[in-house]
N, C-alpha and C positions, 0 to 999 in steps of 0.2 A: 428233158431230164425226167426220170421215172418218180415217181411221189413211195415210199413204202407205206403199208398202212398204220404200220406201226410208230410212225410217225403222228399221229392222232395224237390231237391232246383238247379236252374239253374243259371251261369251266362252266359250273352255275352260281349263279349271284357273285363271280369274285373267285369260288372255291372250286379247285382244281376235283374234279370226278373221273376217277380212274375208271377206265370202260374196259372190253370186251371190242366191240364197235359201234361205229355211229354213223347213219344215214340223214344226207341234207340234199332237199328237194327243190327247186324254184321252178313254180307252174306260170307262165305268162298266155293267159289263155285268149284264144282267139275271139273274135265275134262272127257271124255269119253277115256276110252283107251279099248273098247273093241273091238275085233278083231271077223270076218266072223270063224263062226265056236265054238268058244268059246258059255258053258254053260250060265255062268251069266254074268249081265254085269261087268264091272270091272271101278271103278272111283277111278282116283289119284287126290291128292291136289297139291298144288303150283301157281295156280292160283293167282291174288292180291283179297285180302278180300276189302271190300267193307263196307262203313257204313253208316245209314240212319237213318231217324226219322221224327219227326212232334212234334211241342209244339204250344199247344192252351194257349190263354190269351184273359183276358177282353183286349177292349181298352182302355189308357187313353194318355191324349194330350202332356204330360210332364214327361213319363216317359223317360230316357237316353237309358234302358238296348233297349223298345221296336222300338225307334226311329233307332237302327243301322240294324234291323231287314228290310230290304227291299228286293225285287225280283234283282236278280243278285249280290247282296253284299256278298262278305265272309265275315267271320264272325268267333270269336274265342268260340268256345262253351266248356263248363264243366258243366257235366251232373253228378249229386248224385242223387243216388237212397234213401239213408241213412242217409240226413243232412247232414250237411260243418260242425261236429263237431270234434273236433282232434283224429285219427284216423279213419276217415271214408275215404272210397274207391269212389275214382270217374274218368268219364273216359274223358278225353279231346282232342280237336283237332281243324286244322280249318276246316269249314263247307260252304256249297255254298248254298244261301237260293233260292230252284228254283220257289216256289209258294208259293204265299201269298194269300189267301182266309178270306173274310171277310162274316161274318153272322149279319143281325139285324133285327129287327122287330121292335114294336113302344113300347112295353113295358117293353125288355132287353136291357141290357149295351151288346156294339157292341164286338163280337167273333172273335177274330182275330186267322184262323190257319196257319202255314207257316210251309213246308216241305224242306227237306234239305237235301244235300249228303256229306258227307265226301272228305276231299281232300286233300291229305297227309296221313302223319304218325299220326295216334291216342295213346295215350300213357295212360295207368290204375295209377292214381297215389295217395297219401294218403295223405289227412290234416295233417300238424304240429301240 
């Protein structure tokens, strides 16, 4: 089945953040275990996985969800790919927001992007 994007639905802390879009990353990074002499290289796991992203949004002055979103704030994020409708899969955790990037010009509503790292445990879990 095809996912639309528009299907997105984000909260922070609880409070639903109307987006633009939203990007979710999981790095599970390799180790080198190859040895002098050895044909190919050889990469083990175990490493800590790592997780990342970015959600764009219009501004506005009163929203709650976009007010907690600041540089240096954790933050509790739940990400749906699928809608928050029951049964739908989504992935949460808390998140460290490290940049916050503003875009405007004189005849758009102002673009707010802010990127983010995972910190702690993230957990895959499913609408009631």
């Amino acid at each position: 089945m095809t996912i639309h994007g528009n299907k997105g639905y984000v909260t922070v802390g609880g409070t639903e953040i109307k987006l633009q879009s939203f990007s979710f990353d999981v790095t599970a990074p390799g180790s080198d275990a190859t040895a002098i002499g050895d044909a190919d290289e050889v990469i083990i796991s175990g490493a800590p996985k790592s997780r990342s992203g970015t959600f764009v949004f219009h501004k506005k002055a009163s929203d709650p969800g976009q007010a907690a979103v600041t540089e240096g704030a954790t933050v509790t994020l739940a990400l749906y790919s699928n809608g928050n409708a029951s049964g739908a899969q989504y992935d949460t955790g808390d998140a460290y927001i490290e940049t916050i990037g503003r875009a405007q010009n004189r005849t758009d509503i102002v673009e707010v992007t802010a990127s983010w790292r995972g910190t702690g445990p993230w957990t895959q879990e499913t609408v009631i």
